[in-house]
N, C-alpha and C positions, 0 to 999 in steps of 0.2 A: 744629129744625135750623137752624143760620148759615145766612146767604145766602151764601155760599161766593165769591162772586165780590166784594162787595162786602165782605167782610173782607178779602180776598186785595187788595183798592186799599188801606184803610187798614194795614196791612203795609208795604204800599211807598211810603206817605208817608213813614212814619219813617227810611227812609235818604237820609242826606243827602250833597250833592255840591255843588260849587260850581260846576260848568260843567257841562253837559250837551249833547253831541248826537244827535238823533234824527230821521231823517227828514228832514232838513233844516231841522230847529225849534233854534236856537240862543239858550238862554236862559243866562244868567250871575247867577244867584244873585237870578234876580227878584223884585222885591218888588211885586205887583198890589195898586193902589189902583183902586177902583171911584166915580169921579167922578160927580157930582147930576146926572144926567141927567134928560129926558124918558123914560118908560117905554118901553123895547126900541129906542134910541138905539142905532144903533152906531157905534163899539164902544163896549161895555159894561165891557172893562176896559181901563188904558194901563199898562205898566211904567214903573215907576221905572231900569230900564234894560235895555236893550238885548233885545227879542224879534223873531225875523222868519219868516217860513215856518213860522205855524203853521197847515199844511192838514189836514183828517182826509175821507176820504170816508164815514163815519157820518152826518151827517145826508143821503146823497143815497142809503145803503143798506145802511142798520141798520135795524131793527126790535126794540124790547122794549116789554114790558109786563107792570105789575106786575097784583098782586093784587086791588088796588084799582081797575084800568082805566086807570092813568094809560100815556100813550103818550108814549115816548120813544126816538131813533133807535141808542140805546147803554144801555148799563147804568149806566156812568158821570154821564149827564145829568142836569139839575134837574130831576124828576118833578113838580113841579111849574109849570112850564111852561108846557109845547105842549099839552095836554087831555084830558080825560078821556070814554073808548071810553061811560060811559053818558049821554052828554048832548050826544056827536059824534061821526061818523062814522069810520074811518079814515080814510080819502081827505080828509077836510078839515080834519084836524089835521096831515095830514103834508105838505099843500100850504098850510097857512095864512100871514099874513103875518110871524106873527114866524116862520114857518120857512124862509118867503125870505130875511127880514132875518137869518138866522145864515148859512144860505147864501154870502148877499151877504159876508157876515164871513169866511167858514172860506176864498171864492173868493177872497180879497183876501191873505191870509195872516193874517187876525188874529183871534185869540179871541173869544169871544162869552161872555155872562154865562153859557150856558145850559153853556159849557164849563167851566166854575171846578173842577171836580174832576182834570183832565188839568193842566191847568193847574199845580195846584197840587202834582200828583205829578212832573210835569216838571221845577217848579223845586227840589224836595228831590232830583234828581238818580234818581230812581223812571223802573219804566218805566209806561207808561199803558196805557189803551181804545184812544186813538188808534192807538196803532201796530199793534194787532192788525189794525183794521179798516181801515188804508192796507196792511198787509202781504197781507190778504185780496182788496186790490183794487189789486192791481200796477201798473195801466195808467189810471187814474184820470186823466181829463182836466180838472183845472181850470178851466183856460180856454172850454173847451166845457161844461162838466156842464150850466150852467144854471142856473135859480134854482126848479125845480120835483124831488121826489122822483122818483129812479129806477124801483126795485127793491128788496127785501130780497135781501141775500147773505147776512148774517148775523142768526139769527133767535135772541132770547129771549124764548120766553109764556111769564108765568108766573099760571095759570088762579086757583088760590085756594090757602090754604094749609093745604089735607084734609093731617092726618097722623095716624099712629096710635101716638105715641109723646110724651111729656112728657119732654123730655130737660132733665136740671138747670138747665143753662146757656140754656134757650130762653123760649120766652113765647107768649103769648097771639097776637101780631101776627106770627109766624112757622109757629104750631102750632094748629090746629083741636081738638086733645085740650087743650091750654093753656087753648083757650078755651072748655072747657066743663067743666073742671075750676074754674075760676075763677067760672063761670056765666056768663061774655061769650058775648050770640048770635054764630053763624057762619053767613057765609052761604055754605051748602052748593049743590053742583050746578051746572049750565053757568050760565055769567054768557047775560044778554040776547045779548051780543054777537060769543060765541063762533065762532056761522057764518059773521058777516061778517068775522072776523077770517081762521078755515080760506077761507073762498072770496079773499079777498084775497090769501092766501098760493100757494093754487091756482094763481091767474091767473100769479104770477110763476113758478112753478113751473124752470122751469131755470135758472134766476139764485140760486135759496138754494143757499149753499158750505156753512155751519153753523149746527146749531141746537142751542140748547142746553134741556134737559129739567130744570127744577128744580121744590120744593115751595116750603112742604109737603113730602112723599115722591113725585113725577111718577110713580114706579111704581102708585098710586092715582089720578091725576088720570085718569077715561074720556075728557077732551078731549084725553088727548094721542093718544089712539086715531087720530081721524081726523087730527090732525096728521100723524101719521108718514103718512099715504095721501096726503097731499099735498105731500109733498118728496118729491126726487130719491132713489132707491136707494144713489145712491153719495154721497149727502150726509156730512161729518162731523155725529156726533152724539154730544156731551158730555153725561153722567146726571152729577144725584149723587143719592146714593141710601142708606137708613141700612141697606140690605140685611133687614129686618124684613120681608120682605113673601113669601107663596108662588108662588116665581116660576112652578109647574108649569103654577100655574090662572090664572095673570096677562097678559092678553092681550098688556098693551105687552109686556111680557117675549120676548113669545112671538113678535111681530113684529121683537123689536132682536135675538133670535134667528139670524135671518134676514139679516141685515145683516151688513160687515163692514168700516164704518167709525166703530165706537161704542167711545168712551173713558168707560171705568167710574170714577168720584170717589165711594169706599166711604167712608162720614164716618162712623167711629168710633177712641175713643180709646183705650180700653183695652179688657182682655178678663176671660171670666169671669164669675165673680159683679159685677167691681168694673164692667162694664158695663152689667148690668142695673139695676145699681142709680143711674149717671151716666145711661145714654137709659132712663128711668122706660118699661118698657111692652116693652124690648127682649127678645130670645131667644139668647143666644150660641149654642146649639146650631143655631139658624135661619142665624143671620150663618156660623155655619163652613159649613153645607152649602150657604147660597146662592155664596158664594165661589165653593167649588169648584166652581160652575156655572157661574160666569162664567170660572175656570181656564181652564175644557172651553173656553167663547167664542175666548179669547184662544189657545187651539194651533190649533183648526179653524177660529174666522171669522176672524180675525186682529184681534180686538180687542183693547183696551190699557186700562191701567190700573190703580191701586193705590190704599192705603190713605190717606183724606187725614187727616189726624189734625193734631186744635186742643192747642196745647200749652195747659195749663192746670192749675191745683191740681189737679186728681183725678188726673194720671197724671205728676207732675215727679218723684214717687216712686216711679215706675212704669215707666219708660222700659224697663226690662231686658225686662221681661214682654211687652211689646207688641211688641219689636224680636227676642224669639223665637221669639214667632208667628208675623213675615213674613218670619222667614229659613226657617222650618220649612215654611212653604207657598210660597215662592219670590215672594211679594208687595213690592213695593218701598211707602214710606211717603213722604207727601210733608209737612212739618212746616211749622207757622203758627202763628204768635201768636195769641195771644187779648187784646185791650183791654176789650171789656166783655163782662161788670160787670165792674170793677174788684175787687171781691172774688174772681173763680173768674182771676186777672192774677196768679201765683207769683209774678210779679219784685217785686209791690210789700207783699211779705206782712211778717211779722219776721223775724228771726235765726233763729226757729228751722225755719222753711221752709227758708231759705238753704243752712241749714247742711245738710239730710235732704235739697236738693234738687242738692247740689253732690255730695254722699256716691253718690245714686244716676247723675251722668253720669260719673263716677268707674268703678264699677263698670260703665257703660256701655261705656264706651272699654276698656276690661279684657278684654271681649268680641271685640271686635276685629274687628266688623263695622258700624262706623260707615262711612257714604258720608263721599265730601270735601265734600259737599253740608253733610252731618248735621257735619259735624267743627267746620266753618263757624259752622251754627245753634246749637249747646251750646257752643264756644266763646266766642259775644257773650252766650252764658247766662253763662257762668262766670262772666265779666267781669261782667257785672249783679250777679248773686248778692253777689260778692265785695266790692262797693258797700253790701250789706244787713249785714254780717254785723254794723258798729256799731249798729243799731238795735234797739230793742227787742224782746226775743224773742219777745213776742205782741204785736202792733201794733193798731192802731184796724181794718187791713183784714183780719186775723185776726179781729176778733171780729163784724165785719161778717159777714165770712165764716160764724161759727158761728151766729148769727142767722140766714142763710142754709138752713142747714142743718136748724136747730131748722125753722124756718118749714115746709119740704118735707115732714120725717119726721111733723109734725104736722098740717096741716093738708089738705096734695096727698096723700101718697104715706105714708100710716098703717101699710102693712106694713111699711113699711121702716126702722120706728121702733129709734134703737138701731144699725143696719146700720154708718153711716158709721165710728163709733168701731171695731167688729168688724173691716170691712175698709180701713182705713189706720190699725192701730194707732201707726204711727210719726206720724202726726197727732193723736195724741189729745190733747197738750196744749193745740191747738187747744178742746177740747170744755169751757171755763169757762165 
């Protein structure tokens, strides 16, 4: 499964703007050169023109951490960095000294190397990490914060990545079935560091606003168990989740139950056969009944949430199918590009994508329940398409693509040998 969040950044590089304001961050089409410094010199980067009031309160009370243990106060950050949970502590990675010296930066109004990703979504006129985490921290004092960490307000662990599903578009370094499909060891079960991470969190315990629950599949991770026991009841709390899992017997399930400030990110793309066969391991019949369980969530606990769906070759010819589904179950869709791999990237396939992929937003709109959201999205589609249609009708990332495919039905996913052609015949030129 994508990291959801961090696709959803690269998305909003791609648009572009020439002036931007945010928060009081004033950039004009900056172009960031990163001068020969001494190591962790600040600042770390200078515009070429004109940047001022770039503050975030993320490094004084964010909290994430990947799969690997690396610690970082945003999602956005350079995980490589600030350090890593198996050979230091929290507490001394999140007060260390290059974490004053970004402090001392972020205090000042100016960027720090560890910020390059905000950075660089600010100046394509994108929104960022930043502004979520000044937005969640209103009253944010500058001048006072100091140059030592807070708090966590905003919380992403993310434990390991246990899944139970090979989904086409995913891998090894995402999927625990990836990686033993392939025969990559995984290292299963609580990391060393997990307690200290739950009692750390404990200590802060009225100051977490959001936490966010990701894989892997987080409906499998046991550590989110005692997670949830140590945040506030009325915490917001973001899933995403491939819906594949029994939620009756599923303890997290069965605590976010209980809750009634949890926003459901359902990540599939199409339905049917054509989805068991794109999340390799999935159950449509599972995915329709677990929905309706979270339906139930969202009338009586007042949760929220919908389908989050990757635009990508398996369903540009598919859009009717999926958008019948969430009208028919009253599900809203929320639509994202996809960049990698580049081969499962429709916009960059041949003509004859182009054309089967123009043919079905066509029919889409026919329908006559596109949002102005969605009207928006398959519009700058059209336009792209419309760019392809002089290229050759099966291109070099068409036949990547079939490579692709052959590779799966052959070597991963044997039963499904044959399937792809059966179920997108209008691709099959694709299959030379």
């Amino acid at each position: 499964m994508w990291d959801c969040v961090a696709q959803l950044l690269v998305w909003l590089l791609q648009k572009i703007a020439i002036t931007h304001k945010m928060n009081g961050a004033i950039l004009d089409f900056a172009v960031l050169q990163k001068p020969r410094q001494q190591k962790h010199s600040s600042p770390k980067y200078t515009c070429k023109y004109r940047m001022s009031n770039f503050f975030c309160a993320a490094p004084w009370r964010g909290l994430h951490i990947n799969p690997q243990g690396d610690v970082k106060t945003c999602c956005a950050g350079n995980p490589n960095m600030l350090g890593n949970l198996n050979t230091q502590t929290i507490e001394q990675i999140l007060n260390s000294d290059l974490m004053t010296e970004i402090r001392t930066s972020l205090a000042n109004g100016e960027p720090h190397e560890y910020c390059s990703n905000c950075v660089k979504a600010e100046r394509f006129g994108a929104d960022s990490e930043r502004r979520w985490h000044n937005n969640v921290n209103p009253n944010f004092d500058y001048a006072t914060a100091g140059d030592q960490y807070h708090y966590p307000v905003i919380v992403d662990v993310r434990w390991n990545t246990t899944c139970n599903l090979s989904c086409n578009y995913c891998g090894e370094t995402c999927s625990s079935k990836w990686a033993s499909l392939k025969g990559i060891p995984f290292k299963s079960g609580a990391r060393p560091y997990y307690d200290s991470v739950c009692d750390f969190i404990e200590q802060h315990y009225e100051h977490i606003h959001e936490v966010a629950l990701v894989g892997g599949e987080p409906l499998l991770l046991p550590e989110n168990n005692r997670l949830l026991d140590v945040i506030p009841t009325d915490a917001i709390i973001t899933l995403i989740t491939n819906l594949n899992v029994d939620l009756d017997s599923n303890k997290i399930f069965q605590k976010l139950s209980t809750r009634s400030n949890v926003g459901w990110s359902m990540s599939f793309d199409n339905i049917g056969e054509q989805v068991e066969y794109v999340r390799y391991g999935a159950s449509w019949d599972l995915i329709k009944e677990n929905l309706s369980k979270i339906k139930h969530l969202m009338t009586t606990q007042g949760h929220w949430g919908g389908i989050h769906a990757v635009y990508n070759i398996y369903n540009a010819t598919r859009i009717c199918e999926l958008r019948q589904f969430a009208e028919e179950t009253g599900t809203t869709v929320l639509w994202q590009n996809l960049f990698q791999p580049e081969y499962l990237d429709p916009f960059l396939h041949g003509a004859g994508v182009a054309k089967e992929a123009i043919a079905e937003i066509e029919r889409f709109y026919k329908m006559n329940i596109a949002t102005p959201a969605e009207r928006q999205f398959f519009d700058n589609a059209l336009t792209t398409y419309c760019g392809r249609l002089s290229v050759d009708k099966v291109s070099k990332i068409d036949v990547d693509f079939w490579k692709h495919i052959q590779k799966n039905e052959t070597l991963y996913h044997p039963d499904k040998a044959g399937e792809f052609q059966r179920l997108w015949p209008e691709l099959a030129f694709l299959c030379k």
